[in-house]
MDTraj code that builds the backbone (N, CA, C; nanometers):
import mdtraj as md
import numpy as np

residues = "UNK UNK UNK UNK UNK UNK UNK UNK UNK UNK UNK UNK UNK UNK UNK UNK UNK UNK UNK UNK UNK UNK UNK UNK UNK UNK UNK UNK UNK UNK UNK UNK UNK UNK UNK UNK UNK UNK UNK UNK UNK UNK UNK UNK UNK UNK UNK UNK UNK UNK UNK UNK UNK UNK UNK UNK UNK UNK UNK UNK UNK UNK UNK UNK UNK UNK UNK UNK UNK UNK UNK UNK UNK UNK UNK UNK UNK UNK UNK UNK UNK UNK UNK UNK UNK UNK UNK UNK UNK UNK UNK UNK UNK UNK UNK UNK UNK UNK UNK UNK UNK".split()
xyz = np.array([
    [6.0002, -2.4287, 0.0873],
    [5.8673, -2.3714, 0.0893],
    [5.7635, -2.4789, 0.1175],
    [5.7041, -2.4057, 0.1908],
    [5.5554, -2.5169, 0.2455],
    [5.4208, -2.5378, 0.1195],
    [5.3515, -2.6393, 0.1212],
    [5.2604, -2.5936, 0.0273],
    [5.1878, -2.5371, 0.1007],
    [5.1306, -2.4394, 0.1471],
    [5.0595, -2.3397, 0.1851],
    [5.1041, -2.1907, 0.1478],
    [5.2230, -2.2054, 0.1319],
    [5.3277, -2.0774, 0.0445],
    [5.2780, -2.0781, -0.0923],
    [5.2552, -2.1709, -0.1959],
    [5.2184, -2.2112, -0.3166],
    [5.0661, -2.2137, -0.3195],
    [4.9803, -2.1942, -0.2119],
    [4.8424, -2.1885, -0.2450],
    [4.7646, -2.1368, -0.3241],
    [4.8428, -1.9592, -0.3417],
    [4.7427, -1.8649, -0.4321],
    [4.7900, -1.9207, -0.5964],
    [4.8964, -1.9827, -0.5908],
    [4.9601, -2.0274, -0.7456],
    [4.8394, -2.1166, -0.7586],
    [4.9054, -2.1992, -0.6897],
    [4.8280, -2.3657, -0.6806],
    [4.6545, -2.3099, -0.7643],
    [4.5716, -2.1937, -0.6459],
    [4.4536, -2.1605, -0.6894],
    [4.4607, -2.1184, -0.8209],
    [4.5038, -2.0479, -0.8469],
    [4.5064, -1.9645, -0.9949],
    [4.5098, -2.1025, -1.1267],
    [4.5972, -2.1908, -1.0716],
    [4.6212, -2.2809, -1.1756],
    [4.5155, -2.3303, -1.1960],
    [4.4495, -2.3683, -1.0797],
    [4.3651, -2.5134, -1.0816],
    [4.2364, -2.4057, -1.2065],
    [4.2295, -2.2645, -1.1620],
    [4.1279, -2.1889, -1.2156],
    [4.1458, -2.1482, -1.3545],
    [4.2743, -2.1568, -1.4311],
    [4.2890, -2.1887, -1.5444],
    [4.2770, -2.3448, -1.6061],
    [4.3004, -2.3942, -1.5019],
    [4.3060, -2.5478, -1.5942],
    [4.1841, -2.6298, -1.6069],
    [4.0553, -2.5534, -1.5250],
    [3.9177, -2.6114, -1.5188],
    [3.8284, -2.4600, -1.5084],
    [3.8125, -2.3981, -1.6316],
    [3.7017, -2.2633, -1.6581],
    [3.5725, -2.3199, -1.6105],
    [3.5528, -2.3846, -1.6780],
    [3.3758, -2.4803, -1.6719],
    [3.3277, -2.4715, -1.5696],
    [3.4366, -2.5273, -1.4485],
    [3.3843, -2.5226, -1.2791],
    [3.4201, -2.3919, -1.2408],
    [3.4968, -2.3211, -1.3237],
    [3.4972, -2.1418, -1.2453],
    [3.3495, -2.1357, -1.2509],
    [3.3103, -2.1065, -1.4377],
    [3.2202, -2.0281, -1.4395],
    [3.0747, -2.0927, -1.3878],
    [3.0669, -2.2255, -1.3228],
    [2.9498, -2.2765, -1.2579],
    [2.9750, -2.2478, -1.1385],
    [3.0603, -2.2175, -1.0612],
    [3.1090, -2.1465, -0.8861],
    [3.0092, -1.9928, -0.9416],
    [3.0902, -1.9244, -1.0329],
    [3.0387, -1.7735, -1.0192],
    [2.9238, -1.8020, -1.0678],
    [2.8677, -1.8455, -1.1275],
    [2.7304, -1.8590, -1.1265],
    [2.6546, -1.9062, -1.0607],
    [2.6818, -2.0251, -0.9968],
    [2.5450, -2.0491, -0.8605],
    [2.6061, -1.8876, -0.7320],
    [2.7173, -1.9042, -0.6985],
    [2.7602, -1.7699, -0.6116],
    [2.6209, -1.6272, -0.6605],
    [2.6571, -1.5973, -0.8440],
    [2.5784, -1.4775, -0.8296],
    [2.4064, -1.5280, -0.8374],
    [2.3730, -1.6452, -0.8550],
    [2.2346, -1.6706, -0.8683],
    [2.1654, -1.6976, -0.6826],
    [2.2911, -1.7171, -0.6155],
    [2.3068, -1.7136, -0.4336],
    [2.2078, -1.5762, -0.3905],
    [2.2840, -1.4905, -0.5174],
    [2.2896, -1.3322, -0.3936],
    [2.1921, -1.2690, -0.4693],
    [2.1303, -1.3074, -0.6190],
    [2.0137, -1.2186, -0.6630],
    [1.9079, -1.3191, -0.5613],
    [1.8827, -1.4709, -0.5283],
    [1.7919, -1.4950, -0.4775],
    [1.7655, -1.4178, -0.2752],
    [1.8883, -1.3949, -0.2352],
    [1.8547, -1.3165, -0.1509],
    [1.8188, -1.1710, -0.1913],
    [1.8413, -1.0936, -0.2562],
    [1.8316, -0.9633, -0.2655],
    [1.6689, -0.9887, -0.3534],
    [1.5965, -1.0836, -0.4444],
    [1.4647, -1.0940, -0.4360],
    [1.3974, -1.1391, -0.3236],
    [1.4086, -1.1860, -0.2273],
    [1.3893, -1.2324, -0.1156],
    [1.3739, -1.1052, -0.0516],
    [1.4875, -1.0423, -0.0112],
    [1.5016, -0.9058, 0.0656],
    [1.3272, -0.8076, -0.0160],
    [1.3625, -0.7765, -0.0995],
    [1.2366, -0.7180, -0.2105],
    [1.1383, -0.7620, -0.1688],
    [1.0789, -0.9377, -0.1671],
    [0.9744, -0.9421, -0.1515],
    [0.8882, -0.9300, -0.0185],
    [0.9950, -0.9647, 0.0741],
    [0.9352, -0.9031, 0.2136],
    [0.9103, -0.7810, 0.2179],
    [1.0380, -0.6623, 0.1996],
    [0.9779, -0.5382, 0.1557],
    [0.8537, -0.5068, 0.1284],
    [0.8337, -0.5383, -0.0179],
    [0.7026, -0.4947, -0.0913],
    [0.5759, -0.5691, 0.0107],
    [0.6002, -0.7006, 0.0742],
    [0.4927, -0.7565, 0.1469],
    [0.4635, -0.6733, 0.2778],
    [0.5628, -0.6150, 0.3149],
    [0.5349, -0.5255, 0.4428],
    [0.4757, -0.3915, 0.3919],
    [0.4770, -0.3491, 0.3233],
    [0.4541, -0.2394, 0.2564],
    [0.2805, -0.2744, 0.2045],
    [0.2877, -0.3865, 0.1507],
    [0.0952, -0.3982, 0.1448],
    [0.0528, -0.4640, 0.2610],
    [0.1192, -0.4657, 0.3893],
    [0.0386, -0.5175, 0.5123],
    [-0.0110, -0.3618, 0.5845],
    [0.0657, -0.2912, 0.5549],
    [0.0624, -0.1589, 0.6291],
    [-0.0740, -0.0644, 0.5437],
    [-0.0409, -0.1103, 0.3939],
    [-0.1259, -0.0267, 0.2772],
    [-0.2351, -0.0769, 0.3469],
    [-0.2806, -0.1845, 0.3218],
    [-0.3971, -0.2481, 0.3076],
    [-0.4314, -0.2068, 0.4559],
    [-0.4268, -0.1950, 0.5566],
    [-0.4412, -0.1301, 0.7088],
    [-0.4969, 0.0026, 0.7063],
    [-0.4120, 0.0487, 0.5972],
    [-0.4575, 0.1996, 0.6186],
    [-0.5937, 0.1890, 0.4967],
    [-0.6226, 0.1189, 0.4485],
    [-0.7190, 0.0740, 0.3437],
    [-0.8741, 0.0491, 0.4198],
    [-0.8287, -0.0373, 0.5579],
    [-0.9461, -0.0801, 0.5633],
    [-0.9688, 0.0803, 0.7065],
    [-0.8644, 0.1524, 0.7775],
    [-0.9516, 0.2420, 0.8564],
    [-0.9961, 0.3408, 0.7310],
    [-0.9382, 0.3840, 0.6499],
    [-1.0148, 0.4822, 0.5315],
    [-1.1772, 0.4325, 0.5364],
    [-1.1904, 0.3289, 0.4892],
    [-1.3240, 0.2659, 0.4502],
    [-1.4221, 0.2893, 0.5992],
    [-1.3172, 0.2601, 0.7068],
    [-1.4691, 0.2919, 0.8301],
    [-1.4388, 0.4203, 0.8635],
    [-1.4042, 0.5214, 0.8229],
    [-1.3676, 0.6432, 0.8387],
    [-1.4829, 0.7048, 0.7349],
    [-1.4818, 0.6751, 0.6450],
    [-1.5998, 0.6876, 0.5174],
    [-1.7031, 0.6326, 0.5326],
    [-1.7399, 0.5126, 0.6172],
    [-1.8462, 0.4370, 0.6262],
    [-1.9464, 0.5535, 0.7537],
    [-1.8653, 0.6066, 0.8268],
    [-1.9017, 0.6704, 0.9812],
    [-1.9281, 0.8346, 0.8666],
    [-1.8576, 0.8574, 0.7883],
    [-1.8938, 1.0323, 0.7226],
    [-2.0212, 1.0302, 0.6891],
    [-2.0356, 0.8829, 0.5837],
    [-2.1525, 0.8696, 0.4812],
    [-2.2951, 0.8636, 0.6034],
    [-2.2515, 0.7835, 0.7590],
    [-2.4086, 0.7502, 0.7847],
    [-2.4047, 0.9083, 0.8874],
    [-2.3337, 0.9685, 0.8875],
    [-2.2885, 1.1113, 0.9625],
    [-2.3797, 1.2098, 0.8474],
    [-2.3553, 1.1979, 0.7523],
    [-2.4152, 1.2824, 0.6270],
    [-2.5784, 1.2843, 0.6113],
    [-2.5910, 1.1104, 0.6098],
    [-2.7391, 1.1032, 0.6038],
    [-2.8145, 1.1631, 0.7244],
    [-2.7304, 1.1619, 0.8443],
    [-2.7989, 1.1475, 0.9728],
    [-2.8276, 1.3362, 0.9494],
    [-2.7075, 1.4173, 0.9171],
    [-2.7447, 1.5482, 0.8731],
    [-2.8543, 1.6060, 0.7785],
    [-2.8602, 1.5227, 0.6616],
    [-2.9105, 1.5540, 0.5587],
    [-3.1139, 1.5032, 0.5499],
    [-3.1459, 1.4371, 0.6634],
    [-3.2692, 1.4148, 0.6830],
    [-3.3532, 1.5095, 0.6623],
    [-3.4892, 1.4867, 0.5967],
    [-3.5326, 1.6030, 0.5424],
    [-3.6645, 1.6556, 0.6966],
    [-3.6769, 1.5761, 0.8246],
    [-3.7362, 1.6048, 0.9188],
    [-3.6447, 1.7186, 0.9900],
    [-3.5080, 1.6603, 1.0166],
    [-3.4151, 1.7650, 1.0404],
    [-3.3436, 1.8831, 0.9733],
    [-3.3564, 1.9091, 0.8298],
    [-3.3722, 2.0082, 0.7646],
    [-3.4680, 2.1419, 0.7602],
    [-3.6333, 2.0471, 0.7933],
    [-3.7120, 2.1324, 0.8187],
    [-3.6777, 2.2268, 0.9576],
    [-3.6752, 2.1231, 1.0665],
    [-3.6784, 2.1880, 1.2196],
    [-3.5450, 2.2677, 1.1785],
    [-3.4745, 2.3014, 1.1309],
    [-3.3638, 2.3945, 1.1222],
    [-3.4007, 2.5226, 1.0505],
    [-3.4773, 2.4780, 0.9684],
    [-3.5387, 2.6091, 0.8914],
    [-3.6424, 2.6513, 0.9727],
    [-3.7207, 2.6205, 1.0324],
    [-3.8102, 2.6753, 1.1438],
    [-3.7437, 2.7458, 1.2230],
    [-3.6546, 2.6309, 1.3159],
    [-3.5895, 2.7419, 1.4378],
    [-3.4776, 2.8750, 1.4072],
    [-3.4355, 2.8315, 1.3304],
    [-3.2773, 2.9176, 1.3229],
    [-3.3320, 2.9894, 1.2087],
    [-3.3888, 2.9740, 1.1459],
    [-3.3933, 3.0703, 1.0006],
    [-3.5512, 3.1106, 0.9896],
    [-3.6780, 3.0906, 1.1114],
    [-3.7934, 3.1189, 1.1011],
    [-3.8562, 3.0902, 0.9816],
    [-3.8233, 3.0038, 0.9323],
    [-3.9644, 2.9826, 0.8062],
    [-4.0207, 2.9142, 0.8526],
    [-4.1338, 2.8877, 0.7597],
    [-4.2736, 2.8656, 0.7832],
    [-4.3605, 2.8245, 0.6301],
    [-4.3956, 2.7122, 0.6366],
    [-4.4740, 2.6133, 0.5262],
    [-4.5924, 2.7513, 0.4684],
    [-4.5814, 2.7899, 0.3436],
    [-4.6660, 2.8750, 0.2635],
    [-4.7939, 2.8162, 0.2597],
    [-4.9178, 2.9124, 0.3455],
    [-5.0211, 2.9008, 0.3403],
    [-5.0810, 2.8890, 0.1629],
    [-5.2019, 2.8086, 0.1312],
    [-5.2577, 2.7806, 0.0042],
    [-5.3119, 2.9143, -0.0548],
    [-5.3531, 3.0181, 0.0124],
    [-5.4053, 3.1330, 0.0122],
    [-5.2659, 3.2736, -0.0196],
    [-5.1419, 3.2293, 0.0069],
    [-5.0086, 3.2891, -0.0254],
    [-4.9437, 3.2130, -0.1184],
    [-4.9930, 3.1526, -0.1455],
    [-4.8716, 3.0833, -0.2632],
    [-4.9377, 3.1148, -0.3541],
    [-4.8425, 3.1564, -0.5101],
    [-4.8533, 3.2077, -0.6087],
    [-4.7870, 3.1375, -0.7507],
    [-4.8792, 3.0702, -0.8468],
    [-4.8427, 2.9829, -0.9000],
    [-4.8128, 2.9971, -1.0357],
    [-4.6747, 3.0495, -1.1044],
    [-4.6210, 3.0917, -1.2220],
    [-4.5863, 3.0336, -1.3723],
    [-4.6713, 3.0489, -1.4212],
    [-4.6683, 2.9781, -1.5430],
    [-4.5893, 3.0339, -1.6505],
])
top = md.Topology()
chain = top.add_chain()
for i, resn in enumerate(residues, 1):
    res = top.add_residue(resn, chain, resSeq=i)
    for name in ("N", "CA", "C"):
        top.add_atom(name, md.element.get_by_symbol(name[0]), res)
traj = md.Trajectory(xyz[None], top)
């Protein structure tokens, strides 16, 4: 027999006869694969607030354009001329107005 026939023995032994260096192999090994899989996570979550924050800032000029859209409606020169044309009123003469106490 070759020693390459005796390898998986050979391994097993050496892994009973030195625990200490097993359990420092499986431990840098599993401290290997949580630092990729936090790694993996934190790009995740970082792509995820590049996209948030995007949709963050068109909200805000989407709201910025309603609010000066609102005022531009809500003017009280253009309130009047609407009530004149479309709805015919007309500013109460001092002689028609009637004052209720």
């Amino acid at each position: 027999m070759t020693k390459t026939e005796h390898l998986p023995r050979l391994l097993l032994s050496d892994v009973w006869r030195h625990p200490f260096v097993t359990l420092l192999v499986l431990a840098i090994v599993t401290s290997a694969v949580l630092v990729v899989q936090q790694a993996w996570k934190y790009r995740t979550l970082n792509q995820t607030l590049v996209v948030k924050t995007a949709e963050l800032r068109q909200l805000d000029v989407e709201w910025r354009k309603l609010r000066l859209e609102h005022q531009a409606l809500a003017e009280p020169a253009r309130v009047e001329q609407l009530a004149r044309k479309k709805l015919k009123m007309q500013a109460v003469s001092p002689e028609k107005e009637v004052v209720v106490r």
